[in-house]
C-alpha positions in Angstrom: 0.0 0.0 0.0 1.9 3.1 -1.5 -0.8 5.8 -0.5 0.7 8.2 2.6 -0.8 8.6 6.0 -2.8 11.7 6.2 -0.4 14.4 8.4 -2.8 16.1 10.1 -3.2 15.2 13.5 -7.0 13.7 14.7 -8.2 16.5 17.3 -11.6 17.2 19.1 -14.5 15.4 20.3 -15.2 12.0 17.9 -18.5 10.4 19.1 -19.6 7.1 19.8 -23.0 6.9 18.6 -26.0 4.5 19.8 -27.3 2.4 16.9 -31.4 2.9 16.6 -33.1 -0.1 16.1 -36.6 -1.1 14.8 -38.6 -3.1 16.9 -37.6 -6.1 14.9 -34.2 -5.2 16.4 -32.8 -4.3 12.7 -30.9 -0.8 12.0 -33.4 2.2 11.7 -31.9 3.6 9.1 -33.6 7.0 8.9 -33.5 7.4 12.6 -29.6 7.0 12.2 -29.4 9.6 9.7 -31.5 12.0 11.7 -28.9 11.0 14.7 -25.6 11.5 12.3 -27.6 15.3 11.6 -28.0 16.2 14.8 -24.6 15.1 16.0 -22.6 17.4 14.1 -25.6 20.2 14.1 -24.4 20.6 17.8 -20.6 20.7 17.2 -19.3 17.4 17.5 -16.1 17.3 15.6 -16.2 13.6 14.3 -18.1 10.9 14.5 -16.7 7.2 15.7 -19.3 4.1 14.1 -19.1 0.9 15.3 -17.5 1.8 19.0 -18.1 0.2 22.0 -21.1 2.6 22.7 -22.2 1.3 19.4 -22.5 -2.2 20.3 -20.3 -3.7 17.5 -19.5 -7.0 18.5 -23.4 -7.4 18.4 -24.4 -7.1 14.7 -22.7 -8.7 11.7 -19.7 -7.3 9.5 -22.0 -6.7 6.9 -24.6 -4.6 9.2 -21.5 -3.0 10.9 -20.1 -1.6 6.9 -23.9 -0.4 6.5 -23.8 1.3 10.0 -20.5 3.3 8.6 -22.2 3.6 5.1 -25.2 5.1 6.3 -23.3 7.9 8.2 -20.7 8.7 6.0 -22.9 8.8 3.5 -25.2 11.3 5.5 -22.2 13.2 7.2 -21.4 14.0 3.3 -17.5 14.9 4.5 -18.9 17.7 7.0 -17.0 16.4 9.4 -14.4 13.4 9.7 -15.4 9.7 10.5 -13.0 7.7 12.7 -14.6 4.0 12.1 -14.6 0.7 14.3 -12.8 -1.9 12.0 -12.5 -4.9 14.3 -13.2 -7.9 12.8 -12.3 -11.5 14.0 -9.3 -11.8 12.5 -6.6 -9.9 10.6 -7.8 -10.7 6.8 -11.2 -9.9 7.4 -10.2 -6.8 9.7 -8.0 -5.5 6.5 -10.6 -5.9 4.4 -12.8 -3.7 6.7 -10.3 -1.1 6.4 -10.6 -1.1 2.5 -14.5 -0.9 2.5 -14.3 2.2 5.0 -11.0 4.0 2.9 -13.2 3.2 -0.3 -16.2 5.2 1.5 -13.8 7.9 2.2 -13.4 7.4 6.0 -10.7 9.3 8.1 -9.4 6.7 9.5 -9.8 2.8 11.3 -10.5 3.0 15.3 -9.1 -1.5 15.7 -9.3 -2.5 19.6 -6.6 -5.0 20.7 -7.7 -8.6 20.2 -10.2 -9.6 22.4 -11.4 -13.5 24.1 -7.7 -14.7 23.9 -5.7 -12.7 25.9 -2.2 -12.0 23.9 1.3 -10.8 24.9 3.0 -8.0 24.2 4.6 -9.4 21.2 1.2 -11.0 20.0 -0.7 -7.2 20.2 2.6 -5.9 18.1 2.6 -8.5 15.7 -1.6 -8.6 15.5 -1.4 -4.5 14.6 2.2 -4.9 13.0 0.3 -6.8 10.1 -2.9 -4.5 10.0 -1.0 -1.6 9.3 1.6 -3.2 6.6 -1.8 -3.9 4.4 -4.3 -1.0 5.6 -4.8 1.7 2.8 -6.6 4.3 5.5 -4.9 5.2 8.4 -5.3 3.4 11.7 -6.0 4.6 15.1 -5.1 1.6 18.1 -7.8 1.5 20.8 -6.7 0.1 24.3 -9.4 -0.8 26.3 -7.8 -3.4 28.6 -11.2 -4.0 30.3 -12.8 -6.4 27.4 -9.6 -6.8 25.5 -5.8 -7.2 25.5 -3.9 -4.6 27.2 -1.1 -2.6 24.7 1.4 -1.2 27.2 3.9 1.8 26.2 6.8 -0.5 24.7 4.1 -1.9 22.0 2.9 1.7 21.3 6.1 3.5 21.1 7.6 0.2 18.8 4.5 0.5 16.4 4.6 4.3 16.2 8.4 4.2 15.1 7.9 1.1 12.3 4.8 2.0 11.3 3.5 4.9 10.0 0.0 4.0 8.9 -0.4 4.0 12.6 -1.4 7.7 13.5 -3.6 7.6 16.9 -3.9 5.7 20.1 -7.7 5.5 21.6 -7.0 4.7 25.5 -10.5 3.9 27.3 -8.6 2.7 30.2 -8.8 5.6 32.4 -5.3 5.4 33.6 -3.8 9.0 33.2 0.0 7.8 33.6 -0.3 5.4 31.4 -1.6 7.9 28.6 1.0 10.9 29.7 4.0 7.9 29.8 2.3 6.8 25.8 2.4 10.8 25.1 5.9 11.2 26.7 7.1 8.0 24.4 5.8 8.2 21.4 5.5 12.6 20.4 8.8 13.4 20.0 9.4 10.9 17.6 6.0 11.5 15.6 4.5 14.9 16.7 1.4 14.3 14.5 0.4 11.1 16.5 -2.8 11.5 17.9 -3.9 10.4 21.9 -7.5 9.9 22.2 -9.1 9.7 25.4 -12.2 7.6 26.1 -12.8 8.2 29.8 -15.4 11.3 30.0 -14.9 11.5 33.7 -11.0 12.9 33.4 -11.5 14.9 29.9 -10.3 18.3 31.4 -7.1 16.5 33.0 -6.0 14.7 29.8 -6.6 17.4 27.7 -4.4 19.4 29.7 -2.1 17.0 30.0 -1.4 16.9 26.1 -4.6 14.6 24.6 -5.9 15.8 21.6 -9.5 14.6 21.9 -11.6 12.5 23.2 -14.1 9.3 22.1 -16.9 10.4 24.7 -20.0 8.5 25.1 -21.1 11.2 26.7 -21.3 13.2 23.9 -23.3 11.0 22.1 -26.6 11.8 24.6 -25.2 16.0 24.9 -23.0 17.0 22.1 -23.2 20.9 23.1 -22.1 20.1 26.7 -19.2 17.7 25.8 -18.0 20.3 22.6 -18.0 23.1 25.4 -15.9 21.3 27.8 -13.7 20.7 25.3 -13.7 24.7 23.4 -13.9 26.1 27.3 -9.9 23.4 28.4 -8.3 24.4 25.1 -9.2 27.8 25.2 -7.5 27.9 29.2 -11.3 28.9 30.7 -10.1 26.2 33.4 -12.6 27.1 36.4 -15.8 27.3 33.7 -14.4 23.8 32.1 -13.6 22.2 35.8 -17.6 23.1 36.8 -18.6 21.7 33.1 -16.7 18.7 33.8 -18.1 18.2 37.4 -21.7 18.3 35.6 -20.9 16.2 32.8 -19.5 13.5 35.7 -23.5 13.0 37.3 -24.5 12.0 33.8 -21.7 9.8 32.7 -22.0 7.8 36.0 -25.6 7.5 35.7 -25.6 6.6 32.2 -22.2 3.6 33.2 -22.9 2.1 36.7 -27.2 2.2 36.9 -27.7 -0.4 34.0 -25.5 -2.7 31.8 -23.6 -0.8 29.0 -24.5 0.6 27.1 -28.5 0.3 28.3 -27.9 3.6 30.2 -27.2 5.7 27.2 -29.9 4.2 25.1 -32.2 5.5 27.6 -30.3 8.6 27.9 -30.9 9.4 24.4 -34.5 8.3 23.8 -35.0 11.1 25.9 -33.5 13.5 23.9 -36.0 12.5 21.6 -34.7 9.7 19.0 -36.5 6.7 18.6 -33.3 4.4 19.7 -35.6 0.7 20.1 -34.4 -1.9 22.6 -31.4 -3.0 22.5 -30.1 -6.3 21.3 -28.7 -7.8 24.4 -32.1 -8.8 26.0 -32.9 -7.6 29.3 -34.2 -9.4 32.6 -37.4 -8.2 34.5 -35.3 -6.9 36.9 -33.3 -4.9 34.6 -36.2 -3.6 32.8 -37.5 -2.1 36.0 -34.1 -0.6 36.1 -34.2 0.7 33.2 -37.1 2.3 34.1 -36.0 4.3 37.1 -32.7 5.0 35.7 -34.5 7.0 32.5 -36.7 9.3 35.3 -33.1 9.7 37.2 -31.5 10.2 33.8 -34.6 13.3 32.9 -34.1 14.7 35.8 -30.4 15.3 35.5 -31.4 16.5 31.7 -34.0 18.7 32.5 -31.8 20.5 35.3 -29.3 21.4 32.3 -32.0 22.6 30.4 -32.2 19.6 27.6 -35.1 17.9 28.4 -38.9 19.5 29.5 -39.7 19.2 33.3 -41.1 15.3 34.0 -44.4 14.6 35.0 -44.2 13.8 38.1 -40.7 14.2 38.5 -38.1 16.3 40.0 -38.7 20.5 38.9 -35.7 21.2 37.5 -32.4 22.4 39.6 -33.0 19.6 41.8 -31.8 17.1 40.3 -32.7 13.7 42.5 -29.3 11.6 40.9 -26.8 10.9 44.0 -24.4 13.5 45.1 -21.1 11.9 43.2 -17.8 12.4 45.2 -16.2 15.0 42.7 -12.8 15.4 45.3 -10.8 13.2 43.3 -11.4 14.7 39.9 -10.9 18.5 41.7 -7.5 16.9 43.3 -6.5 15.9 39.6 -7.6 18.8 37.9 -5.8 21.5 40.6 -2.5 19.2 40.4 -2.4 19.6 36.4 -3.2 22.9 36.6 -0.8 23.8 39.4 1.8 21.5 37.3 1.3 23.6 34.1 1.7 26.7 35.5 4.9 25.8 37.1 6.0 25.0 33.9 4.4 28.5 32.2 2.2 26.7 30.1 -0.7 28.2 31.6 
């Protein structure tokens, strides 16, 4: 593959949309393009198909190129697509990566292999020969959670050999691990890209030298998770430390009252999109929590003002969701800031 890696670096906020379903459980196409509009009509600056948020280990390689189809065909190059290419194996993964290039894709989001848990040398090797045969640039995604880790040494190695290899996606939530990747790996290639999936530290990486983020947040409130982001680069650090504070009630309602990603689905369908169940069926049990997360979920909406008062429910600016414990996330963002402005960078 002769054709150059693109050399501008991957920056800003790159969502990781719900998939709507019917209520046969197949994609709702035109609910998914209303989705893709609205997305990028409130600032997003790229959109990520087939993420983890997107469920794509649960529909087939042939509904997961129509998912990236459908959007790139609506986003109509207004803003950049990063796309899941995971596949099974490393043939069928590279020839994921030559549909998406041939629909004019950014670039491939691949996680590390999953079920069988690899080495070091096995995650090199496994990304080594993805990128030696991928016409579109590829972007690693570490999410050692669900899938094999890829530690500094594996990074740094496949940045220098490799340079379809042009971003790192880290949903690990492990700050020195991304600033040791950053410290590793930029000097070397200063257009390499370091993604952060973790919504709850957004304001810390960013200051700390990421250049975006993959935020499922963002997915459910595009305008809040774009101003985060304008209000860090911009250095409005006490507005962007109270946005993030916000932003942390809804991402841990959304992650730890319901299975992944149920929470979000719900989140959404109250924004107004038609989103269907999702495919991973749910107990009784769950359903009923379901239920009570969504009221939880409107009334953390309708205290930011996107969602109308519920019925019933809490008047908004009083919120009912837990009180979250935000004294580690002030500690880390007062330590980077004190840091930087050692250092006069702030």
């Amino acid at each position: 593959m002769n054709i150059p890696p693109a050399t501008t670096r991957l920056r800003g906020i790159f969502t990781p949309n719900i998939v709507p379903l019917t209520a046969a459980g197949e994609i709702n196409e035109a609910e998914l393009r209303r989705y893709t509009d609205w997305l990028i009509e409130r600032g997003v600056h790229g959109l990520y198909p087939n993420g983890s948020t997107g469920e794509f280990t649960r529909f087939t390689p042939e509904e997961r190129r129509r998912i990236v189809a459908i959007m790139a065909d609506q986003a109509a190059g207004r803003v950049p697509i990063l796309a899941g290419a995971a596949e099974a194996n490393t043939r069928e993964t590279i020839r994921a990566c030559e549909y998406y290039h041939d629909l004019g894709v950014r670039a491939v989001a691949i996680v590390s292999p999953f079920y069988y848990k690899l080495s070091p040398d096995g995650v090199y090797a496994y990304f080594k020969e993805i990128a030696v045969n991928s016409p579109i640039d590829v972007t690693l995604y570490n999410i050692p959670m669900f899938a094999s880790p890829i530690d500094v040494p594996t990074v740094q190695r496949l940045a220098h050999e490799c340079p379809r290899v042009v971003a790192i996606k880290d949903s690990s939530g492990d700050m020195p691990h991304m600033l040791r990747m950053i410290q590793a790996v930029r000097g070397e290639r200063p257009n390499f890209s370091f993604l952060t999936g973790w919504d709850a530290a957004l304001v810390p990486m960013l200051l700390m030298g990421c250049d975006g983020g993959t935020n499922a947040t963002s997915g459910v409130v595009p305008e809040v998770t774009r101003r985060l982001y304008d209000l860090t680069i911009a250095g409005h650090l006490d507005e962007a430390r109270a946005v993030q504070f916000r932003l942390l009630n809804l991402f841990d309602a959304m992650l730890y009252s319901a299975d992944f990603p149920e929470g979000f689905r719900a989140a959404l369908t109250l924004r107004g999109f038609a989103t269907g169940a999702g495919r991973q069926p749910l107990s009784e049990n769950q359903q009923v929590d379901i239920s009570v997360l969504s009221r939880t979920l409107q009334c953390l909406l309708a205290d930011e003002g996107f969602v109308d008062e519920p019925v019933g429910g809490c008047p908004a600016g009083e919120a009912t969701a837990s009180d979250v414990d935000t004294t580690q996330v002030r500690r880390i963002v007062d330590t980077v800031v004190a840091e930087l402005t050692r250092r006069g960078l702030v």
